[in-house]
N, C-alpha and C positions, 0 to 999 in steps of 0.2 A: 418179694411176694407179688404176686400178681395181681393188679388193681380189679376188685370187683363193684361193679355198679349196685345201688339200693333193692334192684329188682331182683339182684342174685343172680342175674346171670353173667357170665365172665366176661371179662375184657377181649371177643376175639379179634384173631389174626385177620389183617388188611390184605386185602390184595394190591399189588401195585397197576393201580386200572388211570388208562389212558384216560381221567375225566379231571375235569376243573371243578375249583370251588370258588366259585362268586355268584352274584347275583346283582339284582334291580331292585332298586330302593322300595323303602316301604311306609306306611301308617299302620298306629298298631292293631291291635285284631283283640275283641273280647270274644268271650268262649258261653255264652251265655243267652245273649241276642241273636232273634231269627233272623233268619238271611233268606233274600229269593234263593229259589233254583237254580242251580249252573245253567249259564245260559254263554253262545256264543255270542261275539261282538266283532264288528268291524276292525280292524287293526290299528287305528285311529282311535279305539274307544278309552276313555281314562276315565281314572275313580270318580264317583260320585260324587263330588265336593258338595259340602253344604246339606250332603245327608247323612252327615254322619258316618258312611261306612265306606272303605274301600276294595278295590279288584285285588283278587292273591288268586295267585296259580299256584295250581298242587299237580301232583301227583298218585297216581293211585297204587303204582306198583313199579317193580324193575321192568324196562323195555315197553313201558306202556306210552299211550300217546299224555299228555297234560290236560287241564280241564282250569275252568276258569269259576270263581263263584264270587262273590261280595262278604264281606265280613265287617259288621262295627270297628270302628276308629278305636285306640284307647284314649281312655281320661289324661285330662294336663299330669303331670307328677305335680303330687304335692310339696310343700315345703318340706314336708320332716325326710320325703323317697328323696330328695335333690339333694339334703344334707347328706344323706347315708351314701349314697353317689358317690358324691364330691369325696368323702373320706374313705371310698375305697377304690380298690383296681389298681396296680402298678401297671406301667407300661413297658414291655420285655420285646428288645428287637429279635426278632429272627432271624432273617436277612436284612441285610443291609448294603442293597448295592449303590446308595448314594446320596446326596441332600435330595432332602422329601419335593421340592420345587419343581425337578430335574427325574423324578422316576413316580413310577405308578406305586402308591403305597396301601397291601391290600391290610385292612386291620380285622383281627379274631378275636371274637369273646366268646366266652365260656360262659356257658348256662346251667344250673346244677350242680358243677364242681362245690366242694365246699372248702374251706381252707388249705384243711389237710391233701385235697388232692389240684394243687393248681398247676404240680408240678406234671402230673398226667394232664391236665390241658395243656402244657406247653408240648408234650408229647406228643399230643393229637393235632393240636396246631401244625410241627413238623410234618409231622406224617399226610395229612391233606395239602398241604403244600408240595411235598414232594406229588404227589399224584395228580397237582396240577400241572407242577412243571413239565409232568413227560407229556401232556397236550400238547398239541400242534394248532394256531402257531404259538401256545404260551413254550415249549420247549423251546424253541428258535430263539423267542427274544426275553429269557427268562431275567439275563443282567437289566431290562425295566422294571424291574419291582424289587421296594421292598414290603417287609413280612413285618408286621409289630400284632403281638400279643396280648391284650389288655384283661388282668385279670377281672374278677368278678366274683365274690363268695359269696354262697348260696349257703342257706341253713340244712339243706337239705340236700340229698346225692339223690343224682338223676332227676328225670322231668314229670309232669303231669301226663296223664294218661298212656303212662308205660308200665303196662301192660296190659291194662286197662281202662274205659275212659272214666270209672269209678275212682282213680287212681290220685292222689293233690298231695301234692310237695309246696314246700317252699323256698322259691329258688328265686334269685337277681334280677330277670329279667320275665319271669311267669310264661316258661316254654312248658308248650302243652299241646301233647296229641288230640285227636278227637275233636279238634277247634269246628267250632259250627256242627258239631256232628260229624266230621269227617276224618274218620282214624287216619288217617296218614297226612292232613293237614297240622303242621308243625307251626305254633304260633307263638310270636312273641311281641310285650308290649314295648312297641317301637318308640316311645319317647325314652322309655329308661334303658336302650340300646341307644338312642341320641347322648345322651347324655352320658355313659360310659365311651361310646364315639369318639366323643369330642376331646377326651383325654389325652389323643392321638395327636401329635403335629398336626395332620396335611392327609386326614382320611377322605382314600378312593373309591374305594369298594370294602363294603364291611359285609363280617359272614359272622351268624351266631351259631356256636359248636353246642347242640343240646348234649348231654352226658347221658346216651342211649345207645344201646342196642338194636330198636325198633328203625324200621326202616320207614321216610318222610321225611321233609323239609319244605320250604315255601319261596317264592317269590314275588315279591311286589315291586308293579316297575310306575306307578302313579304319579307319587308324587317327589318331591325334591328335597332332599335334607337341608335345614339353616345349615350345616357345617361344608354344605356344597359338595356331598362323597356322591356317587351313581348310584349309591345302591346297598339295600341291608340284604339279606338271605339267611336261611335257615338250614340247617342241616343236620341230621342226627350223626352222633361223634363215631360210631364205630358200626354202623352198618357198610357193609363193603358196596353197596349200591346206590346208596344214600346221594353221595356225592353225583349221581349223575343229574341231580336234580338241579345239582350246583351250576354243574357247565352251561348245563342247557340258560339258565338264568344268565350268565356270563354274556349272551349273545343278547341277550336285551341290555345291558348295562354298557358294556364295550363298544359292542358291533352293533347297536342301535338295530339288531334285525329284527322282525316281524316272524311271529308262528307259523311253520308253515302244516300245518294240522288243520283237520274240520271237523267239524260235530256233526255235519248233518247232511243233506242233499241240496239245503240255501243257497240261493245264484246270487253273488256278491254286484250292488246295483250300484257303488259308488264310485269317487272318482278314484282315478292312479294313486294308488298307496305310496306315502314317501319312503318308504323301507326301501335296501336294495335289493331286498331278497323277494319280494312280491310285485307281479304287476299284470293287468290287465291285459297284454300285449304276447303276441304268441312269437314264436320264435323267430319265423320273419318278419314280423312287423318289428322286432326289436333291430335284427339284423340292419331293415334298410332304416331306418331310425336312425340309427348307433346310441342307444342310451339302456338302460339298466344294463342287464349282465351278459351283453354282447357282446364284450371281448374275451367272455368264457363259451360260448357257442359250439357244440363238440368236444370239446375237454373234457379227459377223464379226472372225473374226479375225487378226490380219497374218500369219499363216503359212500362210491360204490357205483359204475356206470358215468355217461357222459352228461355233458350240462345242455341243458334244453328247456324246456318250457313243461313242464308237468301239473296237471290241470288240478286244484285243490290247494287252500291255506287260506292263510289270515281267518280261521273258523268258520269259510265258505268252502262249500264240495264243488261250485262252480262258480265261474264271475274271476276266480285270480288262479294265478299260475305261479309254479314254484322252480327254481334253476334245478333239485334235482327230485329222484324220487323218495328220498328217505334220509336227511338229514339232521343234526340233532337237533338241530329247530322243529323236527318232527316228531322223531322219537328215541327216548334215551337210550342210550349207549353205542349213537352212533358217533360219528365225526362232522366237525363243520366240513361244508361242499365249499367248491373256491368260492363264489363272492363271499361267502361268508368269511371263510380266511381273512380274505382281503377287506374285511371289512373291520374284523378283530385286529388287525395289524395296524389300518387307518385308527384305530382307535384306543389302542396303548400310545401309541405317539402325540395324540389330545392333551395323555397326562404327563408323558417322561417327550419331551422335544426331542428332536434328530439333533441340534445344537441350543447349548446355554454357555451364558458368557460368565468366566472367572473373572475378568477383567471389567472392572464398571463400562459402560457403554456414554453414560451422562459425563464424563468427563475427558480433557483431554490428555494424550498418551504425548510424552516427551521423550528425547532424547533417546537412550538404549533400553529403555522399562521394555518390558514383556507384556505381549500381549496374549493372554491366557483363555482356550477355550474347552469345552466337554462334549463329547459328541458322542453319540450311543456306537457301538461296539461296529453296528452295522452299514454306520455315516462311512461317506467319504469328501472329505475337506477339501475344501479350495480355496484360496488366500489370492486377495485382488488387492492392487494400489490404482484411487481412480480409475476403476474400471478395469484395469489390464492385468489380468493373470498373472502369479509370482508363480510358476510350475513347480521352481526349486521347492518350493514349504507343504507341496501335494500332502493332504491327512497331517500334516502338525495339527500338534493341541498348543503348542507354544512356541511365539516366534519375535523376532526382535524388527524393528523398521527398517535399521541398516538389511539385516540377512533378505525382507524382500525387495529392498532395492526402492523404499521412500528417500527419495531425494534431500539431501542434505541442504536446502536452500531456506533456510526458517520459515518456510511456508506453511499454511496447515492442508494437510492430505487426506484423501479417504481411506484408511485399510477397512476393508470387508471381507470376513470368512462364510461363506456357504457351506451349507452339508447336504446331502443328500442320500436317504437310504435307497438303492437300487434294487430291492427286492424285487423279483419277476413274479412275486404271490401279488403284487399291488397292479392293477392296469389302470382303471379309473380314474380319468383327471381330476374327481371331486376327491376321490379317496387318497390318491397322489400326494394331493396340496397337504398334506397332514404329515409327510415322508421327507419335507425338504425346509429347510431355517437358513434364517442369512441372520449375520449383527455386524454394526458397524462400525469403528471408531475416526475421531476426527486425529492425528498423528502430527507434529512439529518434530523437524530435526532442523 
């Protein structure tokens, strides 16, 4: 039978669309408390600490540009919401392509579901996962992540203000359209996503799946979760455009990029933006420089046209310049422009290494023990004795002292494995450094 949501209207069919689901972490949001006016900010700018409220980016529609507004923090969880926490949510792997240490682990909860349907959040869960994986570059290096599912039962099916902002359920986590007055602002209170979170190993990025139809989601890139993830996100479960909300967040959380959209005709008066994807500096000045996205200069790039300096972002119409003209940092349902690639790529590797060591590294390796290494799908290994290249063991993950030719003289020796991913999507020596692992052990024969 086919799952239908509270609202009564049907469960429909997904498109399979080239978008990501993740996001930038959040504080939670009450739905109740005035808020200033959308207002833009320098790309530098972070939540208000200390007043109560934080920065969430929405959405207002499919293929529209993002908008920025402040929303109240939620209240601590009480004793009695921490206990009911605690005794609920199983945690269901999806993928699992490794130890949590060693790969990007994105974690899903479900909002709304209520018992009887957790099994349709694991459904949903798949299904936005696969729609990430055909992203670029999440397709390329999809064996970095895994996928866990953390349930969540709600007393109620589906969310607050669907379909209406009239509308109140009672669900796990208190997702709710209309937040601040903003229908397509999708809010959830972020401590009792903390605390469901944290059920997870080794969460990287968390996305809450509201149990809707309605199209919205949210993103907050502010502040920091205790449990140390990038980022919570929001997204309605079965809107087929929903998820572009997702992606688009994925670049604040991943690729640490900067918006490149504006609100207005404001000439941006500050100093170089650290983002890689904004900068003061026009094409030749980058050129004879050699710094931001210079060594994309001319390249065609998959989000449409070549890379250059396009005048407009970080929510100034003038003052910063953007690598292209319309990338999903701009507006959704486009694709990341190279440096941003290159910047998502530098930044899955943050959480899953190019190499990790099987073999302890604090102690010493004797006689014929193996030395055991893991290196992502797209490393390529190199194995050194004091210094000097063993060519023979080129890409092993496992190798013995004798086979590279550590001399049998009771000495203690260096062996060192290096990895290195050689992607040609990466140029930047800052982005680079994030592409390449060494470990070393001290070896007696």
């Amino acid at each position: 039978m086919r799952r239908r949501h509270s609202s009564g209207i049907s469960h429909i069919s997904r498109k399979r669309l080239a978008i990501a689901t993740g996001v930038a972490l959040a504080a939670a949001l009450a739905l109740t408390a005035p808020v200033a006016a959308d207002q833009g900010q320098d790309s530098s700018a972070a939540a208000a600490h200390g007043t109560g409220q934080v920065e969430v980016e929405y959405f207002a529609g499919p293929g529209g540009h993002p908008r920025h507004t402040q929303v109240p923090a939620s209240a601590p969880l009480t004793t009695k919401e921490r206990s009911t926490i605690k005794g609920d949510g199983d945690v269901l792997p999806i993928v699992e392509a490794g130890a949590s240490d060693t790969k990007v682990d994105v974690v899903f909860i479900g909002d709304g579901y209520t018992a009887a349907q957790q099994e349709d959040f694991h459904a949903d869960v798949r299904t936005k996962w696969k729609e990430m994986a055909a992203v670029e570059p999440y397709a390329e290096y999809e064996d970095l992540f895994n996928v866990w599912a953390v349930d969540a039962h709600s007393q109620d099916s589906g969310v607050s203000g669907d379909p209406t902002s009239d509308v109140r359920r009672n669900t796990a986590l208190d997702s709710a359209f209309f937040c601040d007055g903003i229908e397509r602002l999708l809010c959830v209170d972020t401590n009792k996503v903390e605390a469901y979170a944290s059920k997870a190993a080794d969460p990287d990025l968390v996305i809450v799946l509201g149990n809707s139809t309605k199209y919205g989601g949210a993103g907050y890139n502010a502040i920091t979760s205790p449990s140390g993830y990038d980022g919570i996100g929001t997204a309605s479960s079965d809107h087929p455009d929903s998820d572009q909300v997702a992606v688009h967040e994925t670049g604040h959380s991943f690729g640490k990029l900067a918006d490149e959209y504006w609100y207005d005709e404001s000439t941006y008066s500050g100093p170089e933006p650290g983002e890689s994807n904004l900068t003061k500096l026009s094409a030749e000045e980058m050129a004879a420089q050699k710094t931001k996205w210079h060594q994309w200069l001319g390249q065609e790039s998959p989000d449409g046209g070549t890379v250059g300096a396009y005048e407009g972002g970080g929510y100034h119409g003038h003052g910063l310049n953007r690598p292209t003209e319309d990338s999903i940092m701009r507006t959704l349902g486009r694709e990341f422009n190279l440096p941003g690639r290159e910047a998502m790529i530098a930044g899955f590797h943050q959480h899953a290494p190019v190499l990790s060591g099987v073999t302890p590294t604090d102690r010493q390796v004797r006689g014929s023990e193996r030395i055991r290494v893991e290196a992502s799908s797209h490393a390529r290994v190199r194995w050194f004795v004091d210094g000097r290249e063993a060519p023979q063991a080129r890409d092993a993950s496992s190798v013995t002292p004798a086979a590279l030719g550590v001399p049998a003289d009771g000495r203690a020796h260096t062996v060192t494995a290096r990895a290195t991913d050689p992607s040609k999507s990466v140029r930047a020596p800052e982005q680079r450094k994030h592409l390449t692992g060494s470990l070393s052990w001290q070896v007696t024969r």
